[in-house]
C-alpha distance (Angstrom), angle and dihedral (degrees) to the residues before:
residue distance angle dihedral
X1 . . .
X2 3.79 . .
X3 3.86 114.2 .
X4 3.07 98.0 -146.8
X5 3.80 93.8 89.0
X6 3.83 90.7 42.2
X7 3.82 88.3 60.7
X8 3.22 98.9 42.3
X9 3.99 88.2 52.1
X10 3.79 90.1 48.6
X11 3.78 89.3 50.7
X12 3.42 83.2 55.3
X13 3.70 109.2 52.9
X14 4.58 86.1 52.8
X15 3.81 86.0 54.3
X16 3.75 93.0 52.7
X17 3.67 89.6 36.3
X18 3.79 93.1 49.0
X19 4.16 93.0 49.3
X20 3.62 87.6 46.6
X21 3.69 101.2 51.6
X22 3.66 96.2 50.5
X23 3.68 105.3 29.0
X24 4.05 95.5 111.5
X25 3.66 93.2 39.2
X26 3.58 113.9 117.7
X27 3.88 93.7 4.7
X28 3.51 91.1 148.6
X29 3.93 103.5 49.0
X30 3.94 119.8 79.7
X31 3.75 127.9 -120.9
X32 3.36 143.7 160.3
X33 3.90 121.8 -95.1
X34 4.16 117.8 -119.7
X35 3.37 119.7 -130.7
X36 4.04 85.7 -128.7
X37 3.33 118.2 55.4
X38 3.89 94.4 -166.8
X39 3.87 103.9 50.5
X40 3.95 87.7 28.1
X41 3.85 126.4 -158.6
X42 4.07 93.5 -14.8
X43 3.86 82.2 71.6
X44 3.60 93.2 68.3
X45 3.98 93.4 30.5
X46 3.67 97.0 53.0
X47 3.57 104.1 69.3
X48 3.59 91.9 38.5
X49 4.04 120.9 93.5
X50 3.80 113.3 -112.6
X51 4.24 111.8 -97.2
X52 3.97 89.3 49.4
X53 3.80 124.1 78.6
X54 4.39 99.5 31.2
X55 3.74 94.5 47.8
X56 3.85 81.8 49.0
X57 3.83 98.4 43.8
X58 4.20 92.4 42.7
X59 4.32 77.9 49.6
X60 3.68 89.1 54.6
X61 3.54 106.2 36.6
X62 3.55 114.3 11.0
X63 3.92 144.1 -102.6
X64 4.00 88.0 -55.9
X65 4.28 121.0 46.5
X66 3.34 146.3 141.2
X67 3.61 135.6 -100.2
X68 3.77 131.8 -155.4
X69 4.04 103.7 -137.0
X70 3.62 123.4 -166.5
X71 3.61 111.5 -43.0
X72 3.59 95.8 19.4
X73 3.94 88.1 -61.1
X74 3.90 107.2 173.2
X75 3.80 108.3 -130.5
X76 3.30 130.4 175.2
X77 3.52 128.9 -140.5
X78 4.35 121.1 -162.5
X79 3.85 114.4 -169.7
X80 4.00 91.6 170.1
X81 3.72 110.8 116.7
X82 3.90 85.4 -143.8
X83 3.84 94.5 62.7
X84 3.96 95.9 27.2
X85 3.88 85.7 63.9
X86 3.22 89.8 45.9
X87 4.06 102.8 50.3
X88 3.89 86.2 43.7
X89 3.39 99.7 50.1
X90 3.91 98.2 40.3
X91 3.86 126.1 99.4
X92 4.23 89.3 -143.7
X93 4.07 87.3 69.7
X94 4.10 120.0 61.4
X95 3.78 124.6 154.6
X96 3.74 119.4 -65.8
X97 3.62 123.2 -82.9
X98 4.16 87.7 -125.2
X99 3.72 88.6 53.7
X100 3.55 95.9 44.6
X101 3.90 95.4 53.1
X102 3.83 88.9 45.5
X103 3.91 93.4 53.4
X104 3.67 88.3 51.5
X105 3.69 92.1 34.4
X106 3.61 82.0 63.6
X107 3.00 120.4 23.7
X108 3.60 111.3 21.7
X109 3.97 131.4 -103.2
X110 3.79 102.7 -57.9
X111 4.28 131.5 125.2
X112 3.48 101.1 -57.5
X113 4.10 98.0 65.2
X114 3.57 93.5 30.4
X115 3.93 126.7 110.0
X116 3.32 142.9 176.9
X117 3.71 121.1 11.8
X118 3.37 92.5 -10.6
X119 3.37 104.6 46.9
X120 4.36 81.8 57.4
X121 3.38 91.9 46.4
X122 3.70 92.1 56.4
X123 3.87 94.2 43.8
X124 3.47 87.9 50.7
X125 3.91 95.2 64.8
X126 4.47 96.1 31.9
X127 4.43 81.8 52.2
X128 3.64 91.5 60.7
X129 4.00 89.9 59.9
X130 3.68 91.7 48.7
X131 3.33 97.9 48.1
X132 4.03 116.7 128.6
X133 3.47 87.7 -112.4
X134 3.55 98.6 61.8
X135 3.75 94.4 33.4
X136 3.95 87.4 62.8
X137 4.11 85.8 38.7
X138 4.11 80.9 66.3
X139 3.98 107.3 27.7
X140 3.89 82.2 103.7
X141 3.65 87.8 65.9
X142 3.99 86.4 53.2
X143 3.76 99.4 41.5
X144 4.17 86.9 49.8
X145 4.20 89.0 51.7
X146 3.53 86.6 50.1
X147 3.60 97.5 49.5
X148 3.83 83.5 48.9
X149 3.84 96.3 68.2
X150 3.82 96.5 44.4
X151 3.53 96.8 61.7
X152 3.90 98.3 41.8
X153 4.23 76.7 56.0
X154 3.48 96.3 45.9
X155 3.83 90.4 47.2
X156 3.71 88.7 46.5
X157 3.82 96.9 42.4
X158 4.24 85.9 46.7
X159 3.80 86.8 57.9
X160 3.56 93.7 44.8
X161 3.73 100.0 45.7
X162 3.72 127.8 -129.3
X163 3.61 105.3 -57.2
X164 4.34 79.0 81.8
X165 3.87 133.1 -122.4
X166 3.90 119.5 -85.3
X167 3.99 101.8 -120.7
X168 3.68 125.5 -162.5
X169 3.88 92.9 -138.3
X170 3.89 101.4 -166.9
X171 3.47 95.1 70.7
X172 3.75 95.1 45.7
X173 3.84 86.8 54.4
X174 3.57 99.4 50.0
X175 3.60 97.6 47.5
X176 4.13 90.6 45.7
X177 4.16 82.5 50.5
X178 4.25 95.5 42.6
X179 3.72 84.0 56.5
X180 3.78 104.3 37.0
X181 4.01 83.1 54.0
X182 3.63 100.7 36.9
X183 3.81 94.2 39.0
X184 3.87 99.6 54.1
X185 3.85 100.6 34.7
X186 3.92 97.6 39.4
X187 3.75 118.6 16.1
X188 3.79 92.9 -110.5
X189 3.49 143.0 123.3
X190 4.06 100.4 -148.5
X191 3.69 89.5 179.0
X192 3.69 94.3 71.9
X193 3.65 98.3 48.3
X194 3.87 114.6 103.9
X195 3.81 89.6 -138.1
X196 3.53 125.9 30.5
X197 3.92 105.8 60.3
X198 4.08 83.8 54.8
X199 4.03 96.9 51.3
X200 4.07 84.7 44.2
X201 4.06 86.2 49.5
X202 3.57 89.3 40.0
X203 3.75 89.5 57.4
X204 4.20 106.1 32.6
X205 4.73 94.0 42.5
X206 3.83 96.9 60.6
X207 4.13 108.7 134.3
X208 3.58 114.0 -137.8
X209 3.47 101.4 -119.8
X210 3.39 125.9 162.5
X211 3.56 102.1 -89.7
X212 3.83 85.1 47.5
X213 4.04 90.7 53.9
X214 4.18 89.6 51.5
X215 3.47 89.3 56.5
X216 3.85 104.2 40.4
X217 3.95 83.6 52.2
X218 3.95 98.1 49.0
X219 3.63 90.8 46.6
X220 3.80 93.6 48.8
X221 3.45 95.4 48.5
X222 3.90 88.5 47.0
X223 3.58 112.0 22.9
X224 3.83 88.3 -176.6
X225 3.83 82.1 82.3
X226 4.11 94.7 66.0
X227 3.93 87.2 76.7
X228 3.89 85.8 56.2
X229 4.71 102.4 105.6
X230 3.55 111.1 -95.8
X231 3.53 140.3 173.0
X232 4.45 85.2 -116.9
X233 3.41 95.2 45.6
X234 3.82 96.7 46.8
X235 3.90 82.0 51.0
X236 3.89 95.6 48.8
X237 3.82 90.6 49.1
X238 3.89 88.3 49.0
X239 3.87 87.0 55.9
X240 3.78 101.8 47.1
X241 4.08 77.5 46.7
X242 3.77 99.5 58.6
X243 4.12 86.6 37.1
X244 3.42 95.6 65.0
X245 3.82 92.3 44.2
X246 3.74 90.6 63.8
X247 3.95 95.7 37.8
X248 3.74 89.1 58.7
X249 3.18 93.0 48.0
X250 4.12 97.0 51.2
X251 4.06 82.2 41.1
X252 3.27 85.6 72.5
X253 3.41 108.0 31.6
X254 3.95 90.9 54.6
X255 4.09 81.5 59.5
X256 3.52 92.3 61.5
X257 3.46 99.4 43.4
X258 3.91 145.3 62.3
X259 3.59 95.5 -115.3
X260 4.18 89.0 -108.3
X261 3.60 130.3 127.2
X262 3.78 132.9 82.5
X263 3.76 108.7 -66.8
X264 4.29 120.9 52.3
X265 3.69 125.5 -141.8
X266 3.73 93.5 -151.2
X267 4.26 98.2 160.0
X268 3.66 88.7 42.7
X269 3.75 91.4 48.7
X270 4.42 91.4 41.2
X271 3.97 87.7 50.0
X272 4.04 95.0 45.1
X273 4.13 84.1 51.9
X274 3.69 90.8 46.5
X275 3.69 94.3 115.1
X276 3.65 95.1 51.3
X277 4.34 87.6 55.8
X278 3.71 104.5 38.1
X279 3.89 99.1 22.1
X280 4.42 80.9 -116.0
X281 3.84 135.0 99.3
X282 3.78 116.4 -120.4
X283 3.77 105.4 -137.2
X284 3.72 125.1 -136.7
X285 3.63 101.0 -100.3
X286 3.44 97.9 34.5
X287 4.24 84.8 59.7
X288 3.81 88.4 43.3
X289 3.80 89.5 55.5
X290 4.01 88.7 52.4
X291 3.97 85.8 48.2
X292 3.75 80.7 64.5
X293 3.47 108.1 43.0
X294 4.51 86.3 43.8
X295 3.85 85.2 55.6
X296 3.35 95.0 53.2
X297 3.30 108.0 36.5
X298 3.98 93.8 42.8
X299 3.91 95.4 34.0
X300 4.27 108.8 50.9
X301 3.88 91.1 29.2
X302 3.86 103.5 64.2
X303 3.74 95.5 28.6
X304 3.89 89.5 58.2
X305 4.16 89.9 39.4
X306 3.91 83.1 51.1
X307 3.62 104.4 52.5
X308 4.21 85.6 34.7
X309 3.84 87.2 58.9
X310 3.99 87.6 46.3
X311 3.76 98.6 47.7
X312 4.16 79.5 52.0
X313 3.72 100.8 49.1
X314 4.01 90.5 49.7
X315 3.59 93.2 54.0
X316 3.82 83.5 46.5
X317 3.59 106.2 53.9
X318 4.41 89.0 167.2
X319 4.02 90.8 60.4
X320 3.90 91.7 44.1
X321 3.92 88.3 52.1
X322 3.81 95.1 37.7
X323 3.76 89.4 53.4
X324 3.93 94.3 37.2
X325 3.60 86.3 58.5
X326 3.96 103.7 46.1
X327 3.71 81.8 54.7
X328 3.73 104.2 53.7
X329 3.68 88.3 42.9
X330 4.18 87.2 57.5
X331 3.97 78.8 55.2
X332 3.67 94.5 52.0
X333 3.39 98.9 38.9
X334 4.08 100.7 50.8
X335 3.82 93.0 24.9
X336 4.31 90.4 -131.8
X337 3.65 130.2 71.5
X338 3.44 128.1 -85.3
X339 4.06 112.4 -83.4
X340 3.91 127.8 -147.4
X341 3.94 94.1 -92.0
X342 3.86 91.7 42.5
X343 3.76 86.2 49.9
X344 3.69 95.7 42.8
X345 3.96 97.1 37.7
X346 3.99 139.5 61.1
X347 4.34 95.7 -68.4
X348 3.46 93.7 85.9
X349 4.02 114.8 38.8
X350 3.63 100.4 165.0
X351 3.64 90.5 59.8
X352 3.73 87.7 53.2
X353 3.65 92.3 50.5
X354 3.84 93.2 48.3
X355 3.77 85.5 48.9
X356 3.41 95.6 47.6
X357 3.35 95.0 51.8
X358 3.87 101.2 52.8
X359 3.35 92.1 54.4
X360 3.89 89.6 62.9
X361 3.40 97.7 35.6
X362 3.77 97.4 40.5
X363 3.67 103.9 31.1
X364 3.78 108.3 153.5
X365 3.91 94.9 -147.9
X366 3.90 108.8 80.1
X367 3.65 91.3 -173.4
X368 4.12 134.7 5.3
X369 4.10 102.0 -142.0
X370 3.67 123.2 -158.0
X371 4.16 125.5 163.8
X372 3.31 117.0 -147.1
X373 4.00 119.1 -109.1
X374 3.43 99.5 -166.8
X375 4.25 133.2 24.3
X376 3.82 109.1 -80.7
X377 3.84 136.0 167.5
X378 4.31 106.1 -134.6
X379 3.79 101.1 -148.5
X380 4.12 113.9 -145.1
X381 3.43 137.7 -160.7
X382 4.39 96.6 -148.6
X383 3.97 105.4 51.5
X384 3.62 113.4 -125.9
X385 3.75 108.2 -89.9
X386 3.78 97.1 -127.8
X387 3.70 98.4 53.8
X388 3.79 111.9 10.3
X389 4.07 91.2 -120.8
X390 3.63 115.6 147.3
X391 3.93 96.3 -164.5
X392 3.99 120.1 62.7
X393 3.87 111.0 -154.5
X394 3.64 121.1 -153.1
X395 3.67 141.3 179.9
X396 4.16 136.4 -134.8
X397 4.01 108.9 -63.1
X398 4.30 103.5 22.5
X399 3.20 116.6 143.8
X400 3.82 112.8 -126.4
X401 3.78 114.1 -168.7
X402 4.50 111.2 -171.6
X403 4.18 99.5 -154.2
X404 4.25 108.3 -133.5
X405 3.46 119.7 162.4
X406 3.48 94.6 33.9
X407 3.65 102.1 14.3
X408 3.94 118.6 43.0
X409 3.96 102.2 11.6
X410 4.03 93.4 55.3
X411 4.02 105.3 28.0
X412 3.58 101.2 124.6
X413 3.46 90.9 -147.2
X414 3.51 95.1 72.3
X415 3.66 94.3 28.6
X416 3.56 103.8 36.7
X417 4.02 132.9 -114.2
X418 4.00 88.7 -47.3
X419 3.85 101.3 47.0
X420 3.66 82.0 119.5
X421 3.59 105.6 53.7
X422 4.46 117.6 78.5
X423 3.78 100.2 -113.3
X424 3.64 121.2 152.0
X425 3.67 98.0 -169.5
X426 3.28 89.2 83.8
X427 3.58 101.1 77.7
X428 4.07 95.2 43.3
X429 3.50 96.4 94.7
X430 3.37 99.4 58.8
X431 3.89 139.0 -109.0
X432 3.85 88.8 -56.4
X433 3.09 102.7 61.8
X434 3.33 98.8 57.4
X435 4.12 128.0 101.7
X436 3.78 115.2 -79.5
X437 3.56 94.9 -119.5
X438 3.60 96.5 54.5
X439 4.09 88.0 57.1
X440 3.53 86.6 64.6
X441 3.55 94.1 67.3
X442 4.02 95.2 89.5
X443 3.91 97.5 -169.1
X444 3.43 109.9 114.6
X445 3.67 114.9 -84.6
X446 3.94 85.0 21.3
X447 3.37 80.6 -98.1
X448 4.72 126.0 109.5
X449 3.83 92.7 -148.5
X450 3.87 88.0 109.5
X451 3.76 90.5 27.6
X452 3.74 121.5 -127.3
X453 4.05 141.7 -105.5
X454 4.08 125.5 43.6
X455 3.89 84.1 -33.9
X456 3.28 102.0 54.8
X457 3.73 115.5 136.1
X458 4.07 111.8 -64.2
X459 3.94 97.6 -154.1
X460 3.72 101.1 40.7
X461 3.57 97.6 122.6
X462 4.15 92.3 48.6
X463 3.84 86.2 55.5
X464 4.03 97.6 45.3
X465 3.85 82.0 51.4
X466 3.42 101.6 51.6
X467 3.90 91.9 38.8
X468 3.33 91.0 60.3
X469 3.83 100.0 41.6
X470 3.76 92.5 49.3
X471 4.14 94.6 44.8
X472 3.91 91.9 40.9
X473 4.15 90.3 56.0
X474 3.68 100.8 36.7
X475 4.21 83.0 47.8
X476 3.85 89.9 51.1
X477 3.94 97.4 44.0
X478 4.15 98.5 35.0
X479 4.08 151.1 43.8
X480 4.09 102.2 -144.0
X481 4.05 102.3 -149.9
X482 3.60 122.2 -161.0
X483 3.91 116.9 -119.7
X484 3.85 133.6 -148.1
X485 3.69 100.6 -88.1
X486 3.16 122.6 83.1
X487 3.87 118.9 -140.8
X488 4.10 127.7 -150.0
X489 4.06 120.0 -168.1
X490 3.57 116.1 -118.4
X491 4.35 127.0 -165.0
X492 4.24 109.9 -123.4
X493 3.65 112.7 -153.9
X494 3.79 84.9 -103.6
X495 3.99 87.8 71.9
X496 3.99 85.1 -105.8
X497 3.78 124.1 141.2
X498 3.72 111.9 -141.6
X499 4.06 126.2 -176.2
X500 3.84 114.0 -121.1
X501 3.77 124.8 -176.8
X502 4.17 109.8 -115.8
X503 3.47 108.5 -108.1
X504 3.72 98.3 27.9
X505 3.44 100.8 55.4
X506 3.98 86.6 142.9
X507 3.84 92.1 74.5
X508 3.84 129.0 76.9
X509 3.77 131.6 -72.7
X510 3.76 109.5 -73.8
X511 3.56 142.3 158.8
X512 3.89 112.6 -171.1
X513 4.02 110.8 -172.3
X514 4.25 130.6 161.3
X515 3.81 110.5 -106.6
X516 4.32 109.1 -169.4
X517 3.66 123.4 167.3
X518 3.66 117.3 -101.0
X519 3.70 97.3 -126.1
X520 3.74 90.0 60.3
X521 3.28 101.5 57.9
């Protein structure tokens, strides 16, 4: 007997299972209804560019709704701060089981599809390289990358002459970010390896298509289906394979030496100590599986944050000069250049605010998802527009997606009637000054970009550190122009953001901008 038919009946039994288990859930909250009732609302969010459909939705139906997933899947999405503290903060919601699997699936069993006890134990060790102290221990490593890229533009612009180069700034960032992470946490230069960077691009640049869509929905409605061969997880495997070549190879190369030089292995170093923090040994694949997950998680995020901020500050000539100018004056005033803890501190508040406000603006995470493991009632500060409740109860297994990007960080009720628009002023006058609502966003910073509760995000002070190195001396050195084309921002199935030029969305991720030398302007 072919099994074929026998799968195909199996598959069907879950999907009637699945519609039946859920089909009440919800039935209170409103939502929107997808034009596919199979793959659900990432149907009509996939083709879309990011900052569209949530800002609509939370227009429509208020800070709380409901989503229909794949196969008509209620799921419910909460962008008020109230009950997005409260759902990231809370023991009854951990990562979903889908998610979990396809972090492992992936990249093996490290700190990002961990829970419990062990997912503290391993935070526990990956903290101590993350620390401020090392992250200051390595800023030269950051400040040195940085310096790297403005002389291969000035030599570039010098050949060109002073009407500037056209730069295609994506790439730039990412391989500034591949070695910043890579450099600092295991003594190697990724960038220069003829493999790696193209399995990671392999892995982070895949279009959702339709084809792409089908799958992402069967596997997340049956994660079983992630062990199934594929092209991505033949790729993933590759990468945790070529990993663990090089961290054997610094294992043993940190043995024989005194830890000196010019790049740090600081996760290889925190997971070797591992015993003497948790009282456990970290195993070898378990550290190559955190390899991964730092990569990614360090590598895609501040490159695309980077080259976001970039895209901004060209269209926004008044920032760039504003913040060009509060840095030269630093110069002038103390007669050296800025170090990491002036950079990172109170001497340079601008900065901060043009930080600040790329990581609310340009936060890579459209939504933080959790499903609940146990029944809980979300409390909220806006009622639910249907019934005037300001508690959401749900059960074992919902879905609970909090909106960022465009949820949270730009509603203009919390942010007022220019939560949309990139303005750094905003954060000059200090916490107190800003609106209520936005206070109640706990995270630190007020702000999601890093996420919030015991898995909030591990490096987040390496990546405001090297954000604001890299901005602060490409600011100093160059005038980013805007060009012709206009560019829209587009999810990948990896839960990237990539820049595409309007009316050629079918090409690759690009991000084409007008870099000319300062003193030639």
């Amino acid at each position: 007997m072919s099994l074929v038919p026998i799968a195909f009946a199996i598959l069907a039994i879950l999907v009637v299972y699945r519609i039946l288990r859920t089909h009440n859930t919800l039935k209170d909250v409103p939502g929107p209804t997808p034009s596919n009732w199979f793959l659900g609302y990432v149907y009509d969010l996939s083709p879309k560019p990011v900052g569209t459909l949530y800002r609509e939705w939370s227009r429509t139906f208020g800070q709380t709704y409901k989503l229909r997933g794949p196969l008509g899947v209620p799921e419910l999405v909460v962008g008020d701060p109230k009950g997005a503290t409260h759902i990231l903060n809370s023991p009854s919601f951990q990562r979903n089981y889908s998610d979990r699997v396809a972090l492992e699936e992936f990249f093996g069993d490290g700190v990002f599809n961990a829970e419990g006890e062990h997912h503290k134990r391993q935070r526990a060790v990956l903290n101590t390289a993350f620390s401020p102290s090392n992250v200051r221990e390595v800023a030269h490593v950051l400040f040195d990358l940085a310096e790297r890229l403005t002389q291969e533009w000035e030599e570039e612009i010098r050949q060109a002459g002073p009407s500037g180069i056209l730069s295609e700034i994506t790439s730039k960032m990412q391989r500034v970010a591949i070695d910043a992470i890579s450099m600092t946490t295991f003594s190697y230069t990724l960038s220069e390896d003829p493999q790696i960077p193209a399995l990671i691009a392999k892995i982070a640049d895949v279009p959702a298509s339709t084809l792409t869509l089908i799958a992402e929905s069967l596997v997340d409605a049956f994660p079983i289906l992630y062990k199934v061969p594929s092209p991505m997880r033949d790729w993933t495997v590759l990468l945790r394979t070529e990993l663990g070549k090089i961290a054997d190879r610094i294992w043993k190369e940190n043995e024989k030496s005194d830890g000196g030089g010019a790049m740090h292995s600081k996760l290889l170093d925190a997971m070797g100590s591992s015993k003497m923090i948790t009282g456990e040994p970290m195993d070898r694949d378990t550290a190559i599986a955190n390899m991964c997950a730092v990569i990614f998680a360090g590598y895609e995020t501040t490159a695309n944050i980077l080259a976001e901020c970039l895209y901004e500050l060209a269209q926004k000539p008044s920032i760039q000069d504003k913040l060009r100018t509060e840095l030269n004056t630093f110069v002038d005033t103390t007669g050296r250049e800025p170090t990491y803890d002036d950079l990172t501190g109170d001497a340079l508040p601008y900065l901060d605010a043009v930080s600040r406000e790329a990581m609310r603006t340009k936060a890579v995470l459209l939504t933080v998802t959790r499903a609940a493991v146990a029944s809980d009632t979300i409390p909220l500060h806006f009622p639910v527009t249907s019934t005037g409740a300001t508690h959401v109860v749900v059960e074992p297994g919902q879905l609970v997606h909090v909106p960022v990007r465009d949820g949270i960080h730009v509603d203009s009720v919390i942010w007022g009637p220019d939560a949309e628009e990139f303005r750094p002023e905003r954060w000059l006058e200090g916490d107190s000054a800003l609106p209520e609502m936005v206070k109640m966003i706990r995270a630190p910073g007020h702000l999601l970009t890093f996420g919030d509760g015991p898995k909030t995000c591990l490096g987040r002070y390496f990546a405001m550190a090297e954000f604001k190195i890299v901005i602060s001396t490409i600011i100093r050195r160059f005038r980013i122009e805007d060009v012709e084309e206009k560019y829209d921002f587009y999810r990948q199935t990896s839960n990237t953001i990539k820049p595409r030029i309007r009316g050629r969305e079918h090409e690759a991720p690009q991000l084409n901008l007008r870099v000319k030398l300062v003193e030639e302007m």
